[in-house]
C-alpha positions in Angstrom: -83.4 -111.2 -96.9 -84.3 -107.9 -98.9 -86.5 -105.7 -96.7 -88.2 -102.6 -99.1 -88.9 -100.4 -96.2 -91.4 -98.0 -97.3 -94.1 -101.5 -97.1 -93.4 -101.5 -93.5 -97.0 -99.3 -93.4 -99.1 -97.1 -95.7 -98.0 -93.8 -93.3 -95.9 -91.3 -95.0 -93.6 -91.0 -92.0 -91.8 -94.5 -90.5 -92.2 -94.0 -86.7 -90.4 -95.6 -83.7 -92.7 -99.1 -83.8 -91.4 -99.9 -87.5 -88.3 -99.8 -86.7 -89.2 -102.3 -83.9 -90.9 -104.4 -86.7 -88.2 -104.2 -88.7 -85.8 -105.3 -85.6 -87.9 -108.2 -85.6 -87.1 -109.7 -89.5 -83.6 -108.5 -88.6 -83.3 -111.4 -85.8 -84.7 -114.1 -87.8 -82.3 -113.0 -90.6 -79.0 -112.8 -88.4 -80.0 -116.1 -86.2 -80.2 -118.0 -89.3 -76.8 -116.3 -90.8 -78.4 -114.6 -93.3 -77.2 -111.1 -95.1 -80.4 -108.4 -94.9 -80.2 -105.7 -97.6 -82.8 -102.9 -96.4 -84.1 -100.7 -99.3 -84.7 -96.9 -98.6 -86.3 -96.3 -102.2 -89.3 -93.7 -102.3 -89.2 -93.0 -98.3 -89.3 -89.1 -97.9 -89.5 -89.1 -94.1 -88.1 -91.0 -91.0 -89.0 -90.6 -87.6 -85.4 -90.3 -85.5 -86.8 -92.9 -83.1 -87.2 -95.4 -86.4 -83.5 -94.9 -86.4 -83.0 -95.5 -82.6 -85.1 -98.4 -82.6 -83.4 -100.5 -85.4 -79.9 -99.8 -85.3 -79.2 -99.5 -81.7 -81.0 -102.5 -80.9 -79.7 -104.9 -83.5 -76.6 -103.1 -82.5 -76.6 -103.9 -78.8 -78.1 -107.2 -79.9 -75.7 -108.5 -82.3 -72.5 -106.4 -82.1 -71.1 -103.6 -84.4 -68.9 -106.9 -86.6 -72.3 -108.8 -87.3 -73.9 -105.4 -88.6 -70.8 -104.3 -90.7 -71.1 -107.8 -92.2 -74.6 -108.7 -92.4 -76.5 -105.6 -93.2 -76.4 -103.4 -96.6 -78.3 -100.6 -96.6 -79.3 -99.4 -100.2 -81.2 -96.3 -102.1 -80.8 -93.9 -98.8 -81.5 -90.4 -99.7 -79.0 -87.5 -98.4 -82.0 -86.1 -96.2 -82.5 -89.5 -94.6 -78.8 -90.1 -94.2 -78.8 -86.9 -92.4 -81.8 -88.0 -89.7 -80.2 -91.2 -89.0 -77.0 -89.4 -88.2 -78.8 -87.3 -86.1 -80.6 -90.3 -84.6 -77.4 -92.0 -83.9 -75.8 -89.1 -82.2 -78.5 -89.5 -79.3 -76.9 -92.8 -77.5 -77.4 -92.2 -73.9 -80.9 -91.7 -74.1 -81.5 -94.9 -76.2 -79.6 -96.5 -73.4 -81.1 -94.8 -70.5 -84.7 -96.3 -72.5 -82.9 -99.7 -73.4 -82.1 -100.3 -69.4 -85.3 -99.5 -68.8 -86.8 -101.6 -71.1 -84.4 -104.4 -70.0 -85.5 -104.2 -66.1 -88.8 -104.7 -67.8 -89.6 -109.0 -68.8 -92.2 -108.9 -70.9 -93.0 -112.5 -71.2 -91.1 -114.5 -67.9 -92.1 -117.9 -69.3 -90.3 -116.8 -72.5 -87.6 -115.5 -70.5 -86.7 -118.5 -68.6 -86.9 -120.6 -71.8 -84.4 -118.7 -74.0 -82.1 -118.7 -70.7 -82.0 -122.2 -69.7 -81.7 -123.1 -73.6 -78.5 -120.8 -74.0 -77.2 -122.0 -70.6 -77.5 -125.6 -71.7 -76.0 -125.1 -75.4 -73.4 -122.9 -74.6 -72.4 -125.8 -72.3 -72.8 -128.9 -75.1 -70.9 -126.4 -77.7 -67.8 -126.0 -75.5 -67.7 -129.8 -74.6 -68.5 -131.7 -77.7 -69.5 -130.3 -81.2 -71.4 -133.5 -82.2 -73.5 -133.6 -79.5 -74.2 -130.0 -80.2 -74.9 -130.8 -84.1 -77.4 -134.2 -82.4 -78.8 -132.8 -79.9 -78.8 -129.2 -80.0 -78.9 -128.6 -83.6 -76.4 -126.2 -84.4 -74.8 -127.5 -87.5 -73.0 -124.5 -88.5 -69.2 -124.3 -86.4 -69.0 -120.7 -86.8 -72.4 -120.6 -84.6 -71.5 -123.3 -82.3 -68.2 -121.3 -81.6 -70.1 -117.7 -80.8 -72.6 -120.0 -78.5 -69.6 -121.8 -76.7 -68.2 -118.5 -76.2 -71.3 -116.4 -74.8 -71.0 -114.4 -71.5 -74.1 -114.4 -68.9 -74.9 -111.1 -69.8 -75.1 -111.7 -73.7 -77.0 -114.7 -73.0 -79.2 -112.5 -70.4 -79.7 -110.2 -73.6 -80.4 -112.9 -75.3 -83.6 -114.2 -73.6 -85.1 -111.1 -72.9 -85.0 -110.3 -76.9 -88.7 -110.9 -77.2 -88.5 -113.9 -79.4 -87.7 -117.5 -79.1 -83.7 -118.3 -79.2 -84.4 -121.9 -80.9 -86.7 -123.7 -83.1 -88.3 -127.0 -83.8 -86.5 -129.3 -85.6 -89.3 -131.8 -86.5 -91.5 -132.3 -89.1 -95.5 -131.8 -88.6 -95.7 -135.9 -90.4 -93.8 -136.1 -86.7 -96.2 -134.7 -84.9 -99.1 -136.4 -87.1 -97.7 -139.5 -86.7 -97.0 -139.7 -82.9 -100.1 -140.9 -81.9 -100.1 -143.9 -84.6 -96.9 -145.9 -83.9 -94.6 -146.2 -80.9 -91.4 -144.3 -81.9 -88.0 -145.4 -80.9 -85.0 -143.6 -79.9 -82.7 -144.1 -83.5 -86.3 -143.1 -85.4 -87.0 -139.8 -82.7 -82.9 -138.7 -83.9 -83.9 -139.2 -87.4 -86.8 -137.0 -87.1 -84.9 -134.5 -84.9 -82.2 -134.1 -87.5 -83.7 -134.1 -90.6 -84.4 -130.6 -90.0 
């Protein structure tokens, strides 16, 4: 994914909330193993809290080896390199806001889903990798691996990180076509993982 980060709005300077919009395409890009390239061309200022708000979330999120691996950043002037120095150097009080944000469920419902579906993977992907690949989905080993090997409090991260850990698999013809035929169980694992 290639992110040009002076469209993330029409101000002149980024603030805090882009860099939580940006933490959001950042997810979607690093669940789905994907490189993001962000693109710093023609931004002349930078809010420190933009900083704060990407890196030290997708760094808490996703660990210092997915970031060194996954994200490129390009076109970064001297004067921005210097804020997001400057940024970085204020740790404990992103943490001190991060704990607090933490304490904090936004969405319980959302909560308990991502919990109970990262409970019950990490679970198939430590006892059989074809049932994870059937029923779970994860095709990718590297994936089922760093689920098999989560700790409660990653997967406690996990859920609370606003989105939803896991997708649909089917097609909307699926969906469409429930209500027409009687489906049986070799057609509903057909449907399930041709996605």
């Amino acid at each position: 994914m290639y992110v040009v980060i002076k469209h993330l709005t029409k101000l002149k300077t980024l603030q805090a909330c882009h860099g939580k919009q940006l933490v959001q395409r950042a997810r979607e890009c690093f669940l789905q193993n994907e490189c993001l390239t962000l693109d710093f061309e023609g931004v002349e200022a930078i809010a420190t809290g933009f900083f704060q708000e990407a890196i030290f979330t997708l760094l808490t999120e996703f660990g210092a080896d997915v970031l060194k691996s996954k994200l490129q950043v390009v076109n970064m002037s001297p004067a921005l390199e210097a804020i997001m120095q400057e940024a970085l150097t204020h740790v404990d009080e992103y943490v001190d806001r991060l704990m607090t944000r933490q304490q904090e469920v936004v969405d319980q419902e959302l909560y308990d889903l991502n919990l109970a579906w990262l409970v019950k993977v990490r679970a198939t992907a430590r006892e059989n990798a074809l049932q994870a690949l059937l029923i779970m989905g994860i095709a990718d080993e590297e994936l089922r691996l760093a689920l098999a090997n989560l700790s409660m409090d990653e997967m406690h991260t996990l859920a609370r990180s606003g989105c939803l850990c896991f997708a649909p698999r089917f097609t909307p013809q699926f969906i469409q076509g429930l209500g027409r035929r009687r489906y049986d169980r070799v057609d509903l694992l057909l449907a399930l993982t041709a996605g």
